[in-house]
C-alpha positions as CSV (number, residue, x, y, z in Angstrom):
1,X,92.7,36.0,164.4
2,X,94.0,38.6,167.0
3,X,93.3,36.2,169.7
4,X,97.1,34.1,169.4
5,X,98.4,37.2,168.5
6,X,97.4,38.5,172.1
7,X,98.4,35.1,173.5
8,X,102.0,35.6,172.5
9,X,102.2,39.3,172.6
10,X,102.0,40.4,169.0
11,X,101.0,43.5,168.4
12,X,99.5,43.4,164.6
13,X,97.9,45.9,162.0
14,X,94.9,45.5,159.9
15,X,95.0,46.2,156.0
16,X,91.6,46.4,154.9
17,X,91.4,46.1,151.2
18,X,87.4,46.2,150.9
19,X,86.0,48.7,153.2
20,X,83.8,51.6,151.9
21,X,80.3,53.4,151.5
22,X,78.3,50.3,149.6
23,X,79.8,47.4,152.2
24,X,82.7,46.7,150.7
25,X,84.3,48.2,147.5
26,X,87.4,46.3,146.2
27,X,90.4,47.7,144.3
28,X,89.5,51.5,142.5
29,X,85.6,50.8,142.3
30,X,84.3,54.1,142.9
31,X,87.8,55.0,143.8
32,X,88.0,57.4,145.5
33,X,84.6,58.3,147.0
34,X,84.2,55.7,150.0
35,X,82.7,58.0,152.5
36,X,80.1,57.7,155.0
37,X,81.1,54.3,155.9
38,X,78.7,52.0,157.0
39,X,78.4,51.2,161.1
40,X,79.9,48.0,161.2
41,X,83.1,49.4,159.8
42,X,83.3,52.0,162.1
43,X,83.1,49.7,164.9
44,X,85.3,47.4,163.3
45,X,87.9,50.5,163.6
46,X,87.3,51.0,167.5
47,X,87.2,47.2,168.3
48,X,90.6,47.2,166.3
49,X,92.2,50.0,168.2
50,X,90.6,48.7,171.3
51,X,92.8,45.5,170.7
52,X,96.1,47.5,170.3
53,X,95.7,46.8,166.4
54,X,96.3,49.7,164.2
55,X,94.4,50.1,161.0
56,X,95.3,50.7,157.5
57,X,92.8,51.4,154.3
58,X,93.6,50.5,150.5
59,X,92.8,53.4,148.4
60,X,93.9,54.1,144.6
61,X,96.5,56.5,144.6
62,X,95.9,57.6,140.8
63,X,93.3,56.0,139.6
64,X,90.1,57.9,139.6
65,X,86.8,55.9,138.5
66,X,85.1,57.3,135.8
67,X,81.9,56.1,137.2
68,X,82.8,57.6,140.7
69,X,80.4,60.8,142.0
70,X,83.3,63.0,142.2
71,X,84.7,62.2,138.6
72,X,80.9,62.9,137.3
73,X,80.9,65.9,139.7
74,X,84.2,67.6,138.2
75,X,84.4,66.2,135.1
76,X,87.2,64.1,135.8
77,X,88.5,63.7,132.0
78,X,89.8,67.1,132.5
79,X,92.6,66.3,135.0
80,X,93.9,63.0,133.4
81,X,97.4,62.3,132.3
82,X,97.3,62.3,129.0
83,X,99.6,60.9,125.7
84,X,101.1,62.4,122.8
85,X,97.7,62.6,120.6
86,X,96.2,64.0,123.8
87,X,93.8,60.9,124.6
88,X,93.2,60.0,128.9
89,X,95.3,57.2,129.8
90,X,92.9,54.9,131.0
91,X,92.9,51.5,132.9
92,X,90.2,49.3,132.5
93,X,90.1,47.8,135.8
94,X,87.5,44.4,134.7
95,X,84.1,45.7,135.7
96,X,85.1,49.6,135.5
97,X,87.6,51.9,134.0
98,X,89.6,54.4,136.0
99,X,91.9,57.6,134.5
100,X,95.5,57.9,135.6
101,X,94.9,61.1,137.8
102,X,97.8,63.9,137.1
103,X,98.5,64.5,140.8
104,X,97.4,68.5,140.5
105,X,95.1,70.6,142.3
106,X,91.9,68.7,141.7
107,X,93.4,65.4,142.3
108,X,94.8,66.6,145.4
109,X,91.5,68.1,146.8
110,X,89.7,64.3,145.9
111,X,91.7,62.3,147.1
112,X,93.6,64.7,150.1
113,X,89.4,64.3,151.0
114,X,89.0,60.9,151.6
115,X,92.3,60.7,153.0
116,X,91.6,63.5,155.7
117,X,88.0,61.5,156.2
118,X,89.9,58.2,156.5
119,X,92.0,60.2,159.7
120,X,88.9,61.2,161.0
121,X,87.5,57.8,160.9
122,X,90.2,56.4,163.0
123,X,92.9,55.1,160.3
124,X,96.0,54.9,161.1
125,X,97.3,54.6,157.7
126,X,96.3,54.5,153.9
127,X,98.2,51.7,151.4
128,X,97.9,54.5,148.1
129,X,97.8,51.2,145.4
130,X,99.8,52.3,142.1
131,X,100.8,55.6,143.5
132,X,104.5,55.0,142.9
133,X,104.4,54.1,139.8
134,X,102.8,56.1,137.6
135,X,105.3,59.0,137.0
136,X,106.6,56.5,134.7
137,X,104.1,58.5,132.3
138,X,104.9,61.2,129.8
139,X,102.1,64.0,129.7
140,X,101.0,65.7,127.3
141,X,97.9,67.2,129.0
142,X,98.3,71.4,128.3
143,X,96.2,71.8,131.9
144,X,99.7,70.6,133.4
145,X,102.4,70.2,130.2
146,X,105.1,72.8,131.3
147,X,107.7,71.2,129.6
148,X,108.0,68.8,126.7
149,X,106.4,65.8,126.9
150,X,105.7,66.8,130.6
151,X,109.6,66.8,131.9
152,X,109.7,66.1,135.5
153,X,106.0,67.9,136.6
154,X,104.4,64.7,137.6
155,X,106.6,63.6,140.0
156,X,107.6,67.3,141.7
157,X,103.2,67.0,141.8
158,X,103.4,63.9,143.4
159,X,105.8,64.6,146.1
160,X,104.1,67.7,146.8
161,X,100.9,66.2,146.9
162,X,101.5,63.4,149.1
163,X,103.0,65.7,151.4
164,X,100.3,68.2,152.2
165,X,97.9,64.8,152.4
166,X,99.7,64.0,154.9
167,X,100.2,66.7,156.8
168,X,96.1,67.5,156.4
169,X,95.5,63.8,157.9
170,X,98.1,64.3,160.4
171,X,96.2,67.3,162.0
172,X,93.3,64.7,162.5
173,X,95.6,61.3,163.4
174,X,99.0,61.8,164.8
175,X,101.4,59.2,162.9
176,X,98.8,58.4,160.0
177,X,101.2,56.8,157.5
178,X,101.4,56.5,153.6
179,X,102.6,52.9,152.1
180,X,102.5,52.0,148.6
181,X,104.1,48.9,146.5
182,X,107.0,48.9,143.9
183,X,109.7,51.0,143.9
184,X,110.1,54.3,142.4
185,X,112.4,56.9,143.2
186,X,110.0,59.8,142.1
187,X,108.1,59.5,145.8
188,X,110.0,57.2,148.0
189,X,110.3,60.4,150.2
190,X,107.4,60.7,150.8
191,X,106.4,57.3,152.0
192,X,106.8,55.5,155.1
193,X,107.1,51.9,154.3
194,X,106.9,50.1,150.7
195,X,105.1,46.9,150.5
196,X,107.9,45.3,148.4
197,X,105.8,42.4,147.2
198,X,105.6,43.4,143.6
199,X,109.7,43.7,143.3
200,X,110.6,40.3,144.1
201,X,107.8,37.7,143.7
202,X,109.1,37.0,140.4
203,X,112.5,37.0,140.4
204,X,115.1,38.2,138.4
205,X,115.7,35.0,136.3
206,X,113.7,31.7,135.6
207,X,115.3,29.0,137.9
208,X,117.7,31.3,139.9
209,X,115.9,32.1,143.4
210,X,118.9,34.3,144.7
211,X,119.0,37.9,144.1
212,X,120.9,40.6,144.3
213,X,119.6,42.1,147.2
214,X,119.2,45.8,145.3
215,X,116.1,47.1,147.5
216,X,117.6,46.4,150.8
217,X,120.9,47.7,150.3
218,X,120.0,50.9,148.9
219,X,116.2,52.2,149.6
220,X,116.6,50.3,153.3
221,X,117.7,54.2,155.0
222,X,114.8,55.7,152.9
223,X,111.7,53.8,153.9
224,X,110.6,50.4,155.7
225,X,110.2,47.6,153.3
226,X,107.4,45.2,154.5
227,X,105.4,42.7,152.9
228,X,106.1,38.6,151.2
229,X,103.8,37.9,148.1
230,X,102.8,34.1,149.0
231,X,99.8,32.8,148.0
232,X,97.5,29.8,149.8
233,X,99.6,27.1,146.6
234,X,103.3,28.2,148.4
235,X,101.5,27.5,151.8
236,X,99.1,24.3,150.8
237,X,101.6,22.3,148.0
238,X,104.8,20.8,148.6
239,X,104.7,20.7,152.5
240,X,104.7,24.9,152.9
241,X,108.0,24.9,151.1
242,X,107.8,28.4,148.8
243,X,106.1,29.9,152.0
244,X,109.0,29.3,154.3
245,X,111.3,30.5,151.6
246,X,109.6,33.2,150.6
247,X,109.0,34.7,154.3
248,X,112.6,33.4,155.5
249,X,114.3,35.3,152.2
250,X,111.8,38.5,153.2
251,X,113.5,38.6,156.5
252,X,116.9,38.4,155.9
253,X,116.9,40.9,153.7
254,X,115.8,43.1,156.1
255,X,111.6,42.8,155.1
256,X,109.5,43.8,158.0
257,X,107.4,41.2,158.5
258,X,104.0,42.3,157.4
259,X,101.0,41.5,155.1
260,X,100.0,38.3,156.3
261,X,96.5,37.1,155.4
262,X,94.9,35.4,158.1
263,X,93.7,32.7,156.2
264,X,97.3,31.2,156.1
265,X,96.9,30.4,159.8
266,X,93.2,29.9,160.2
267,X,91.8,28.4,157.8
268,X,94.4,27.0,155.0
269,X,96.2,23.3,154.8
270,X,99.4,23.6,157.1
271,X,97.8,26.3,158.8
272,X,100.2,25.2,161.9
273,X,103.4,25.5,159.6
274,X,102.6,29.1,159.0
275,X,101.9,30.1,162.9
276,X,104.5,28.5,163.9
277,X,106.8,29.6,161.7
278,X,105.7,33.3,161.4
279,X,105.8,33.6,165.4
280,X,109.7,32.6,164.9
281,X,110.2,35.0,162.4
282,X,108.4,38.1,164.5
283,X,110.5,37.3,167.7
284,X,113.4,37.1,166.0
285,X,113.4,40.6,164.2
286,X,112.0,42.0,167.1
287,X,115.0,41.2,168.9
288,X,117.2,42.2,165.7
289,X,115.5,45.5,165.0
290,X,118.5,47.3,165.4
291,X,120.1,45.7,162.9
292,X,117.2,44.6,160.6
293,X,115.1,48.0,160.8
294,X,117.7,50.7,162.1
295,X,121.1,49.3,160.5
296,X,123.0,49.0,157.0
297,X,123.0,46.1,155.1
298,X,127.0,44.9,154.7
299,X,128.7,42.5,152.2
300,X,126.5,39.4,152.2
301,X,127.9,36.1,153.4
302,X,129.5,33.5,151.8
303,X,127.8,29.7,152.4
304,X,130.9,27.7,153.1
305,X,128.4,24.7,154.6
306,X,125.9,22.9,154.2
307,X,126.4,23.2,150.5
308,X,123.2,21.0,149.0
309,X,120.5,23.3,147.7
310,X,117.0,22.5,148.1
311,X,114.7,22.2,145.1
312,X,111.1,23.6,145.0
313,X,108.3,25.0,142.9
314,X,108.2,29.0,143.2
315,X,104.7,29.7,142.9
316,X,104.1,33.1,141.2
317,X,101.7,35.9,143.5
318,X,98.4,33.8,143.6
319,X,98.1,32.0,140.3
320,X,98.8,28.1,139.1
321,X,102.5,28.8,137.7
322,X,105.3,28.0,138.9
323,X,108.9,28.4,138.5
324,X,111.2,25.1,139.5
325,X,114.3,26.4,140.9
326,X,116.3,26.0,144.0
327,X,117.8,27.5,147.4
328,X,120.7,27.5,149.9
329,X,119.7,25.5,152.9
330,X,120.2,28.3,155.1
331,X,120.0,31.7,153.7
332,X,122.0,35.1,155.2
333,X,122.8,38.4,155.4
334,X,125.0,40.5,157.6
335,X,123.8,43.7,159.0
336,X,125.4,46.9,160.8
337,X,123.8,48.8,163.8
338,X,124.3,52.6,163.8
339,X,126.3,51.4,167.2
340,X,128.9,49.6,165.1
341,X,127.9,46.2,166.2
342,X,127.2,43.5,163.2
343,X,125.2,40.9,163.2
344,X,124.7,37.3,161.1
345,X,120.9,36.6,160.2
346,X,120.3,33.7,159.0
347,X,117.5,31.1,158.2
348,X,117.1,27.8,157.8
349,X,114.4,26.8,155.0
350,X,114.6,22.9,155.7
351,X,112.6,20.5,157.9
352,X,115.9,19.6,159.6
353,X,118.5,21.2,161.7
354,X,121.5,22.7,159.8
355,X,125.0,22.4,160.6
356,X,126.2,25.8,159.0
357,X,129.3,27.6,158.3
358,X,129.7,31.3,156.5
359,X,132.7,33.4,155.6
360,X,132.4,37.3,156.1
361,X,134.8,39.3,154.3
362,X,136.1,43.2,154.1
363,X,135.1,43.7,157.8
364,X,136.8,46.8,158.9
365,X,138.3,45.7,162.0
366,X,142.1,47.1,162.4
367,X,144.1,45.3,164.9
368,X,142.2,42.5,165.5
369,X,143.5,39.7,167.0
370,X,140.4,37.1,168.1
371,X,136.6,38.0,167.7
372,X,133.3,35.7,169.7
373,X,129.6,35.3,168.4
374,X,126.5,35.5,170.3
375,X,123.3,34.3,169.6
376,X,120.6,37.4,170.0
377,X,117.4,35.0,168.4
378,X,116.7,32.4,170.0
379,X,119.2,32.6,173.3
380,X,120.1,29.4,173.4
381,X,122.4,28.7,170.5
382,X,125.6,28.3,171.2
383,X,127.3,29.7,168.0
384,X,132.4,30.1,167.6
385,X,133.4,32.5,165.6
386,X,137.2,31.8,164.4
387,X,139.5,35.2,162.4
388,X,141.2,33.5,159.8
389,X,142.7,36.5,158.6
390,X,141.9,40.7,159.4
391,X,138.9,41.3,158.2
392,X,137.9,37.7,157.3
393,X,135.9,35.8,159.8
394,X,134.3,32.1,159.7
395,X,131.3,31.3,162.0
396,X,129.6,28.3,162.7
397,X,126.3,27.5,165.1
398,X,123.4,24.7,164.4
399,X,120.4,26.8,163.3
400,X,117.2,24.8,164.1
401,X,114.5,24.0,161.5
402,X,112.4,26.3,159.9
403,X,114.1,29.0,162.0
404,X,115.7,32.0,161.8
405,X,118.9,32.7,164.2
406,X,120.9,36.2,164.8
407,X,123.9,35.9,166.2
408,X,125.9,39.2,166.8
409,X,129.6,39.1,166.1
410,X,132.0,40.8,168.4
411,X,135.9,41.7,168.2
């Protein structure tokens, strides 16, 4: 797999969701004792970082498996979070059942431990599954219960938490990073990118693919969004529609690309249409990373052409259902660099070029007279820009298919 990354000069990380002391453990199985690893993982690592690949490791963030050493060790019912009658919350997880851990001092000194091992083995990174979403919890455990029904506790513990993990693994592994999925407000702080597949895979309303574009336009400044929840039907069915949707709505909403399974371009039907089309996609925010990654989402844009909408099935995370709904040809947004500059990304989800025109509106530009476009991705689009009145501007440009385009508008 890192071979045609190297080809074209894509640098990549690795999230390794099975890795641990009996070969592999998936999900919280023995969560969170997975130390000493075996060999071949820890030359896995070094080959990795010999490649220029960085690393990341899935670990639990709150669960703690009952059947785990440590849990049997410490008598891990103790620390749980608990209800109102005062029973664990527990998740039964299919072959084992995991408490929800109350982020205190003995949750902190398990898992801060595999966390600082984790450093020490060489990761740059650990993906803390659930972690940022369990403060949704009241807790009525008296170990922790300060206030009624728990007040805020659990999420000033998790903040505080999270923070002295990562300084304790930073000591060992400059840069090691904390990611985790969904969005809570309780510990965005704390994290450094939010793998925003569980926000958006199922969208807001059955047979309506456009959202409001909520997470980009106000946790963007706060921590990188990453991640696209497609699964091997939105690759394999319907000629790699959903996938080329999916990735191309990730992207101009400001997703950094990220999470890709390898199997999509190794092993899976269309395995072409998603190497091709991911390659696009990387180049193209690369080249608009000061827009995409350091700027502010604006106003989106308004579709003034083409105005047919493509059907498609919208195949939910990895399982047989399926929403039918539909799409803009070419999706958009319209992003700010901390320069001033603004720029149009856009991307076309058909199998055919697009003729395309979009209106932006409430652009603050006083005394305007004429503006231009320029294409940033890919350089040879030849996009006009025409004011049709301050602050309203038309552009047009032909966007190739399955490709994104960012063209930079200019007063």
């Amino acid at each position: 797999f890192l071979k045609p990354m190297q080809e074209h000069n894509i640098r990549i990380g690795v999230d390794l969701h099975k890795w641990g002391t009996h070969g592999f453990l998936a999900g919280a199985k023995e969560s969170p004792d997975r130390f000493p690893l075996p060999q071949k993982q820890t030359d896995f690592i070094k080959r990795s970082h010999e490649t220029g690949a960085q690393v990341f490791g899935y670990l639990q963030g709150i669960c703690w498996d009952i059947g785990s050493p440590s849990f049997k060790r410490e008598d891990g019912w103790k620390y749980a979070v608990r209800n109102f009658y005062g029973q664990p919350l527990v998740w039964e997880l299919g072959e084992h059942n995991s408490i929800i851990a109350y982020p205190g001092e003995m949750w902190e000194k398990t898992l801060g431990n595999t966390i600082v091992k984790m450093a020490k083995a060489g990761f740059d990174g650990a993906y803390l599954d659930s972690n940022n979403h369990a403060g949704t919890y009241l807790n009525f455990n008296p170990l922790y219960n300060k206030q009624s029904g728990g007040g805020n506790e659990y999420i000033k513990a998790n903040r505080g938490m999270m923070r002295r993990m990562k300084a304790a693994a930073r000591e060992h592994q400059p840069g090691f990073c904390f990611t985790a999925e969904s969005f809570w407000e309780g510990n965005i702080a704390e994290l450094d990118a939010i793998k925003a597949v569980n926000t958006w895979h199922r969208y807001l309303k059955s047979g309506v693919a456009e959202q409001i574009p909520l997470a980009s336009a106000v946790y963007h400044d706060h921590a990188i969004l990453f991640g696209c929840w497609v699964g091997k039907h939105s690759l394999e069915q319907d000629e790699g529609m959903d996938y080329v949707v999916k990735r191309g709505m990730a992207l101009v909403e400001g997703f950094k690309p990220g999470w890709s399974q390898p199997a999509d371009m190794l092993y899976f039907k269309n395995k072409e249409l998603a190497l091709e089309t991911s390659l696009r996609r990387w180049q193209a925010y690369s080249a608009a990373k000061k827009f995409l990654l350091y700027g502010e989402m604006l106003r989106p844009p308004q579709l003034l052409s083409p105005t047919e909408r493509i059907h498609f099935r919208w195949w939910r995370a990895w399982g047989d259902a399926t929403f039918d709904t539909d799409t803009p040809s070419v999706l958009s947004s319209l992003w700010k660099a901390a320069d001033g500059s603004i720029a149009l990304v856009l991307y076309n989800v058909t199998a055919q070029p697009q003729d395309m025109t979009v209106k932006l509106s409430d652009l603050e530009w006083e005394g305007v007279s004429k503006v231009a476009a320029h294409s940033i991705w890919p350089s040879d689009l030849t996009p006009s820009a025409v004011l049709r009145q301050p602050g309203q501007v038309e552009v047009s440009c032909r966007i190739p298919a399955r490709s994104p385009a960012v063209i930079q508008i200019n007063p």
